[in-house]
C-alpha positions in Angstrom: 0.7 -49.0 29.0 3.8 -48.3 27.8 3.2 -49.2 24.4 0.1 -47.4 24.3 1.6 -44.0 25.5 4.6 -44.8 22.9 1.9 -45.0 20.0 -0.1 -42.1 21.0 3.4 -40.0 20.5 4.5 -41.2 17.5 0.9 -40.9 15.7 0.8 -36.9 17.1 4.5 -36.7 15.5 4.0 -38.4 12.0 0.5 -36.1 11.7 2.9 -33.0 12.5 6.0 -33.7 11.2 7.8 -31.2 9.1 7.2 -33.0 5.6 3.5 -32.8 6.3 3.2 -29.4 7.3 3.1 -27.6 3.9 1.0 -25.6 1.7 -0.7 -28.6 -0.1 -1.9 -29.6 3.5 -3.2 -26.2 4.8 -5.6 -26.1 1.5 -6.6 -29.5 1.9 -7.4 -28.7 5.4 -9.1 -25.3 4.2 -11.0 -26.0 1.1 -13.5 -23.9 2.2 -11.4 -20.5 2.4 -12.1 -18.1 0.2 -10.1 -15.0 -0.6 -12.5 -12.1 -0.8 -11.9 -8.8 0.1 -13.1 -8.8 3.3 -11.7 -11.9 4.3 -7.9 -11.3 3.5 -8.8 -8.0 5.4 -8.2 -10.4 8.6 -4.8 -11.9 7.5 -2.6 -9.3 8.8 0.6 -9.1 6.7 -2.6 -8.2 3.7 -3.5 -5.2 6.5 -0.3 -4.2 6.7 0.7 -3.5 3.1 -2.2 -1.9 2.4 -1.9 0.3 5.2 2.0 0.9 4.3 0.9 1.9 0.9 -2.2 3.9 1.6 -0.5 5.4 3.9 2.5 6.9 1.8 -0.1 8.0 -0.8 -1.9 10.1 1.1 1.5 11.9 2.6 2.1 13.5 -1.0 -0.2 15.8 -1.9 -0.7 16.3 -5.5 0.0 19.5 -7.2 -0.5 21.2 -10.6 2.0 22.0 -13.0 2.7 23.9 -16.2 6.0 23.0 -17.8 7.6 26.5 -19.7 9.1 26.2 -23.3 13.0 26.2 -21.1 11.5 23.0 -19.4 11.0 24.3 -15.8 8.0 23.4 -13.8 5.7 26.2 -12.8 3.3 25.4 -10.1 -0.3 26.7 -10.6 -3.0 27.6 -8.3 -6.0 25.9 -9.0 -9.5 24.7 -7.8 -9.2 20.5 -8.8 -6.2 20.5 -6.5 -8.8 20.9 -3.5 -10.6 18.2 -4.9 -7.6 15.8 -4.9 -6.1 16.9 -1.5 -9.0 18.3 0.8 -11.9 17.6 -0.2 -13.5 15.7 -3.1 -17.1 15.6 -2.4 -19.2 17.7 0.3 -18.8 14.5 2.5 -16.3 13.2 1.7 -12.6 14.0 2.8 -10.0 13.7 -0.2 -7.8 11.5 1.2 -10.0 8.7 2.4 -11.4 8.7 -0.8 -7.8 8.4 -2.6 -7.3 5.6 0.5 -10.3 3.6 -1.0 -9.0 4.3 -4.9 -5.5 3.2 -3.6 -7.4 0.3 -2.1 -9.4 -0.8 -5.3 -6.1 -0.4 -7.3 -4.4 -3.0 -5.2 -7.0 -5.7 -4.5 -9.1 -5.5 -7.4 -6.8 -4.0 -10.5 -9.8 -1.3 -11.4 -10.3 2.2 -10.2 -13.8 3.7 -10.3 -14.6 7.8 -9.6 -17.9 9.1 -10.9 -16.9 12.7 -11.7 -19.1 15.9 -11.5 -19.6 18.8 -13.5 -21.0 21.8 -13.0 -24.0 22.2 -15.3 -25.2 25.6 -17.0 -28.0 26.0 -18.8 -28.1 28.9 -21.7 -31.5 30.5 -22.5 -30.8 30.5 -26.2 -32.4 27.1 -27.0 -32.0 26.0 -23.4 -28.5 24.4 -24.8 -27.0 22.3 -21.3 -23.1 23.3 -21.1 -20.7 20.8 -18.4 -18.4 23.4 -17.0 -15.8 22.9 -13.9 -15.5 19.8 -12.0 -18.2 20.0 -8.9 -16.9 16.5 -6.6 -15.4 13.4 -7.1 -17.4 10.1 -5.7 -15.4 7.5 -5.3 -17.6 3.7 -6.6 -16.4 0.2 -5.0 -14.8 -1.6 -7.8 -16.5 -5.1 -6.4 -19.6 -3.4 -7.2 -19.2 -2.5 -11.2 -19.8 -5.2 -13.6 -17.9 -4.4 -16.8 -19.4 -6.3 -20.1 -17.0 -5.3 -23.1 -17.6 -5.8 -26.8 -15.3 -6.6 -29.4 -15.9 -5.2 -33.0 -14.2 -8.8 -34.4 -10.3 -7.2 -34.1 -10.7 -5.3 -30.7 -12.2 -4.3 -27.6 -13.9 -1.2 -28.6 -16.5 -0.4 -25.7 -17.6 -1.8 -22.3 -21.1 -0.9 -20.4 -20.4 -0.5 -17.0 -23.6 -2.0 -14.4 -23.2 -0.7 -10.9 -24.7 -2.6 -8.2 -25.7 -1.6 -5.2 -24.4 -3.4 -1.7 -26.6 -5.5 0.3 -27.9 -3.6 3.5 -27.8 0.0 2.0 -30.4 2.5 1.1 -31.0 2.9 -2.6 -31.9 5.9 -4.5 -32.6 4.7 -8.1 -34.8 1.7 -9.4 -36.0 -0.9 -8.2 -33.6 -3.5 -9.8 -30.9 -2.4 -8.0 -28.6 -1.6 -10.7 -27.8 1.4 -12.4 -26.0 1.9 -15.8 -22.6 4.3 -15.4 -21.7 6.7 -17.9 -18.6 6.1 -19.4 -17.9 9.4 -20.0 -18.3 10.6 -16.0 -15.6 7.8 -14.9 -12.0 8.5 -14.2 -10.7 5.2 -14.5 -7.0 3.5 -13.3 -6.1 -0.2 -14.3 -3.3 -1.8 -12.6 -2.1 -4.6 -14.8 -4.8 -4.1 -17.8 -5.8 -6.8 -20.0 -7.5 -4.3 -21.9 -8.2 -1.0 -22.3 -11.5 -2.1 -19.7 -9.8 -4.7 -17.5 -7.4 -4.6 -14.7 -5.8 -7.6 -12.6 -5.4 -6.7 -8.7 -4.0 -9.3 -6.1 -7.2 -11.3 -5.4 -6.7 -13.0 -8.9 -3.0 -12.3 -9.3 -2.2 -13.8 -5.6 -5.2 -16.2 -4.9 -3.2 -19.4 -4.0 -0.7 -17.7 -1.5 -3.6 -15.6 -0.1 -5.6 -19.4 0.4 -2.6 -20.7 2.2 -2.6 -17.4 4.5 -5.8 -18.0 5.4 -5.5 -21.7 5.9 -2.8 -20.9 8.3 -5.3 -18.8 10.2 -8.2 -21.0 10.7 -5.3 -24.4 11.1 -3.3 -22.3 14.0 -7.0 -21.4 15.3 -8.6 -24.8 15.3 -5.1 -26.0 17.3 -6.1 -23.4 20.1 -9.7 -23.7 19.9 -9.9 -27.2 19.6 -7.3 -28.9 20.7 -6.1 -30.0 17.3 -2.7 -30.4 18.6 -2.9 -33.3 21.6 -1.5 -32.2 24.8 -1.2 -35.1 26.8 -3.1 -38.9 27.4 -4.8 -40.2 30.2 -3.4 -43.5 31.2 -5.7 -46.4 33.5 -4.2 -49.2 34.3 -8.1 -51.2 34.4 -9.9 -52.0 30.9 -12.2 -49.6 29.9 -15.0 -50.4 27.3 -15.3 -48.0 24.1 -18.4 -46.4 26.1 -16.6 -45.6 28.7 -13.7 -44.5 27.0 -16.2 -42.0 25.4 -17.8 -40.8 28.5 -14.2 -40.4 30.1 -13.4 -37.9 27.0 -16.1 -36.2 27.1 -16.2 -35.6 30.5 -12.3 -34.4 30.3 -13.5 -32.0 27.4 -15.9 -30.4 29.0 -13.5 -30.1 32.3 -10.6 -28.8 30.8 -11.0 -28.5 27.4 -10.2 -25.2 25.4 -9.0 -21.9 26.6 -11.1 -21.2 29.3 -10.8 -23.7 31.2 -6.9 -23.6 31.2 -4.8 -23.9 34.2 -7.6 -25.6 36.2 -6.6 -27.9 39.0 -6.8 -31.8 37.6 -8.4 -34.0 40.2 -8.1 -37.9 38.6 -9.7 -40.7 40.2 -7.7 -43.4 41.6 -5.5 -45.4 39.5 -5.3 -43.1 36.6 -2.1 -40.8 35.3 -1.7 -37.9 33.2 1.3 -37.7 30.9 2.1 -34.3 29.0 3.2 -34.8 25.1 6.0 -32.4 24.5 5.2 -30.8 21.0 6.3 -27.4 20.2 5.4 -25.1 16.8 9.2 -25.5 15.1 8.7 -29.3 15.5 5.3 -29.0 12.9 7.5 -25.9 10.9 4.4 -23.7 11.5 6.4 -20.7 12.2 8.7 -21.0 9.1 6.3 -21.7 7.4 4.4 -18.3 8.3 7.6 -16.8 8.1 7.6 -17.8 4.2 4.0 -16.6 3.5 4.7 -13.4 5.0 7.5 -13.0 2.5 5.2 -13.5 -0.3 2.6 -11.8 0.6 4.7 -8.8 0.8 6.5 -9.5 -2.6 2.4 -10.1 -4.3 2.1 -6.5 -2.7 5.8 -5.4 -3.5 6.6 -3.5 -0.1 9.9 -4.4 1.1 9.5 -6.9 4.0 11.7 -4.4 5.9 8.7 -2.4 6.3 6.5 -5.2 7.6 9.1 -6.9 9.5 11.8 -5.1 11.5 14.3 -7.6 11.3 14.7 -7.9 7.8 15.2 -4.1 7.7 18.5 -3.5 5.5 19.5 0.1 5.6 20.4 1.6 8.0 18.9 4.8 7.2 15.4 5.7 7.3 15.6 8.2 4.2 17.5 5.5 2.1 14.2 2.8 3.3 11.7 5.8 2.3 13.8 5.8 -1.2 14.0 2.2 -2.0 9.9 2.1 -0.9 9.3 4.7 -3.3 11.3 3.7 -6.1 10.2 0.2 -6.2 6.8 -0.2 -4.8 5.3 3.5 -5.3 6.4 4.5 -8.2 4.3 2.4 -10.9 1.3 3.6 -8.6 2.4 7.2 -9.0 2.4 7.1 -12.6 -0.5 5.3 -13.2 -2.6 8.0 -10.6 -0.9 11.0 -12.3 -1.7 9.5 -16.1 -5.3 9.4 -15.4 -5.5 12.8 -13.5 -3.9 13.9 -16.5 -5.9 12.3 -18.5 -9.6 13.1 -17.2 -9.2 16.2 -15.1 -7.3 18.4 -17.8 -9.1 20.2 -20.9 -7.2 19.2 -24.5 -6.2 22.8 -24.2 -4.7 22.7 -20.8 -2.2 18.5 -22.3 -0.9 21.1 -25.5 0.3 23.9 -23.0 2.3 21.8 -20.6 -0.3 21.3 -17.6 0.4 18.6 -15.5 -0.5 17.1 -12.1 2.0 15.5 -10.2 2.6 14.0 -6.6 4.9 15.8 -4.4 7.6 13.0 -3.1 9.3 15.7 -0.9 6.9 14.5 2.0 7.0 10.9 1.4 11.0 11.3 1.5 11.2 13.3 5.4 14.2 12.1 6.6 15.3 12.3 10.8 16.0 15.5 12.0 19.8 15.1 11.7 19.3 13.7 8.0 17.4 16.3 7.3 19.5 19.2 8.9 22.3 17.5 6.7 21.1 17.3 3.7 20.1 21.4 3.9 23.4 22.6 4.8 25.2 20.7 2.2 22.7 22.5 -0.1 23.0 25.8 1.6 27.1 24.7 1.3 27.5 24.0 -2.3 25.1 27.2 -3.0 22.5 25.4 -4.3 19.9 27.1 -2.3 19.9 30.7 0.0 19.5 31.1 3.1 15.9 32.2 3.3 15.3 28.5 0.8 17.2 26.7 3.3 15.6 27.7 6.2 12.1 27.0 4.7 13.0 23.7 4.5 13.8 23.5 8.2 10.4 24.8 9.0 12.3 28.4 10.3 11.0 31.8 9.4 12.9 33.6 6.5 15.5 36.4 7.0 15.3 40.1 5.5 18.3 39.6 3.4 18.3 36.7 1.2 21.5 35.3 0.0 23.6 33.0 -1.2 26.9 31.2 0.6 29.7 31.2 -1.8 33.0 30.1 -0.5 35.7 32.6 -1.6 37.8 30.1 -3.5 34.8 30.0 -6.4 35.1 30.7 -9.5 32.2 31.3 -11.4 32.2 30.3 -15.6 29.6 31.0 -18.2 29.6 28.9 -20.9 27.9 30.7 -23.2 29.7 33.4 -23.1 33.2 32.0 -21.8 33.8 35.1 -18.9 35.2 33.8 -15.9 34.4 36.0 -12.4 36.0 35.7 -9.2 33.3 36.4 -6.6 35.8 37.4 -3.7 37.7 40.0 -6.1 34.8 42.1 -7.6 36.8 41.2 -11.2 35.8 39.2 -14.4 38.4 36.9 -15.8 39.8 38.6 -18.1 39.6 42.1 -15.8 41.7 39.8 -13.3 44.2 39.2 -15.6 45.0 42.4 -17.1 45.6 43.8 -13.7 47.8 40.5 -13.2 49.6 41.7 -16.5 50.0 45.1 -15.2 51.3 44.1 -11.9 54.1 42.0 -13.9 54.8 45.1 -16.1 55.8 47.2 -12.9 
């Protein structure tokens, strides 16, 4: 018996010993597993970047611009900022739809918005003329088919076929497609190919994301199943391969699985239970999720600070927000604000200076002592007034606007090389004259 019980241990340790618990086993194990969209939806380091990211999107509102001829930005009122930050079609809210454009970007590597114009027809010859922007309809990325043609030396066009999803009610024909418009897409690639192909994370990370979700269904079957043996019955009377059978059997359906944990175990004369002692750092299960974490979160490039608490290294919140925004947010920003640029601005509107741009300010709110900090060393150094500080801290402005200059300032113009002393009323060279005159007397 012995023996037997010796065996049974050393076969559940070879089968989970840390050499064998690797990425090579969890796809042979998972062959089946395959990484669509809405199955790396469930692996929840994917859920978490996305949400991370998405979520920092939508805090910045975009804003248009006009740069002047001395290079300051001028912001300017206008109707297709509504569209990007309140609402983008009559039912739909802006944000979620720049949540699912945000989303497309990432996991597929192709953005997809059917824009809208407002349509005018003059009487003279009944001539059709696309004025202002009406809505902005976001269309799934899974759901275009691009076919692109090359004229022998380059890509020079692409049809795009949208399909519709299984389940939904369909408007137009019977085959369930529908030819887009080239010309009503706004368009953003993330990692193009070609001027018609982008590369998102289910190609670019489709071996880690297998070995995520091989880790899911493995650490599932273990609880589920029983993958991972707890324990052997031990008899000391001979027992047939029938009755062996019948015995498991029995014991499966008795306490087998999670519901029937913690039952009280009534064995029939003569027989002993004995409790194998494996734990998950013995099969490396946990470092090894702790390494697929880590890479899932470099595929989406969000700091695994921001996933993980304890690999947070600043100590600062606003110094976090920075290092988020300048390595992970950044490419998306430019890429979002190119093709707003691009497809929302007349030819007109590029040569004058016009401009859309994400504010950061709101990405970038720091605690309240950060915050408070940063304004009066502004306020301080006379950066801003008063009335500008105060706006920043949410507080109603004063009826005197001014700026806080210390008395020992001295104020220089370069272009004209005067000097003034703020305290004494003077210019510099007013100042000394009266200097000379007091050294005269």
């Amino acid at each position: 018996m012995t023996s037997i019980t010796t065996r049974a241990k050393n076969f559940v340790s070879n089968m989970f010993e840390k050499r064998e618990f690797n990425a090579e086993t969890v796809q042979a194990l998972t062959q089946s597993a395959l990484v669509t969209e809405d199955a790396i939806m469930n692996i929840p380091t994917v859920t978490a970047c996305i949400d991370i990211i998405t979520g920092a999107m939508t805090q910045m509102p975009i804003y248009l611009y006009r740069e002047s001829d001395n290079g300051a930005m001028k912001r300017i009122a206008d109707y297709r900022t509504r569209l990007l930050n309140d609402q983008s079609a009559p039912n739909m809210n802006a944000l979620n739809t720049r949540k699912q454009m945000i989303k497309d970007y990432l996991l597929e590597g192709e953005v997809y918005v059917r824009m809208y114009k407002q349509t005018n027809v003059i009487p003279q010859g009944n001539i059709t003329v696309y004025g202002d922007f009406e809505k902005l309809v976001h269309i799934p990325a899974k759901n275009v088919t691009v076919t692109q043609y090359n004229d022998g030396e380059d890509i020079v066009k692409a049809d795009f076929m949208l399909t519709t999803i299984e389940g939904n009610n369909i408007f137009f024909n019977k085959n369930r497609t529908k030819k887009l418009n080239e010309a009503d897409l706004l368009r953003i690639l993330n990692n193009s190919l070609t001027p018609y192909q982008g590369v998102g994370v289910l190609k670019r990370g489709k071996t880690i994301l297998e070995q995520a979700l091989g880790e899911m269904d493995y650490t599932s079957n273990i609880y589920k199943n029983g993958a991972m043996p707890k324990g052997i019955l031990k008899t000391s009377a001979r027992m047939n391969p029938k009755a062996m059978d019948k015995l498991r059997e029995s014991w499966q359906l008795l306490f087998g699985g999670v519901k029937n944990a913690h039952k009280t175990v009534v064995l029939e004369e003569g027989m002993e239970y004995q409790a194998l002692s494996l734990n998950p750092d013995q099969i490396q299960m946990i470092e090894t999720k702790k390494g697929t974490i880590s890479e899932i979160c470099k595929l989406f490039g969000v700091p695994e600070s921001m996933v993980t608490t304890s690999a947070n290294k600043y100590g600062s919140i606003e110094q976090n927000q920075i290092n988020f925004l300048k390595q992970t947010l950044g490419t998306i920003i430019t890429d979002f604000e190119s093709a707003y640029n691009q497809y929302l601005l007349t030819e007109e509107e590029k040569a004058n200076g016009y401009q859309f741009r994400f504010d950061t300010s709101e990405l970038l709110r720091a605690t309240e002592k950060e915050k408070t900090e940063a304004v009066a060393l502004g306020l301080e150094k006379g950066l801003l007034t008063i009335n500008e500080a105060r706006f920043k801290l949410d507080l109603p402005p004063l009826d005197e606007d001014l700026f806080m200059w210390g008395l020992q300032t001295v104020l220089y113009n370069p272009k004209t090389g005067e000097m003034k002393v703020p305290n004494m009323g003077l210019t510099g060279a007013q100042n000394q004259q009266k200097g000379n005159d007091v050294n005269n007397e």
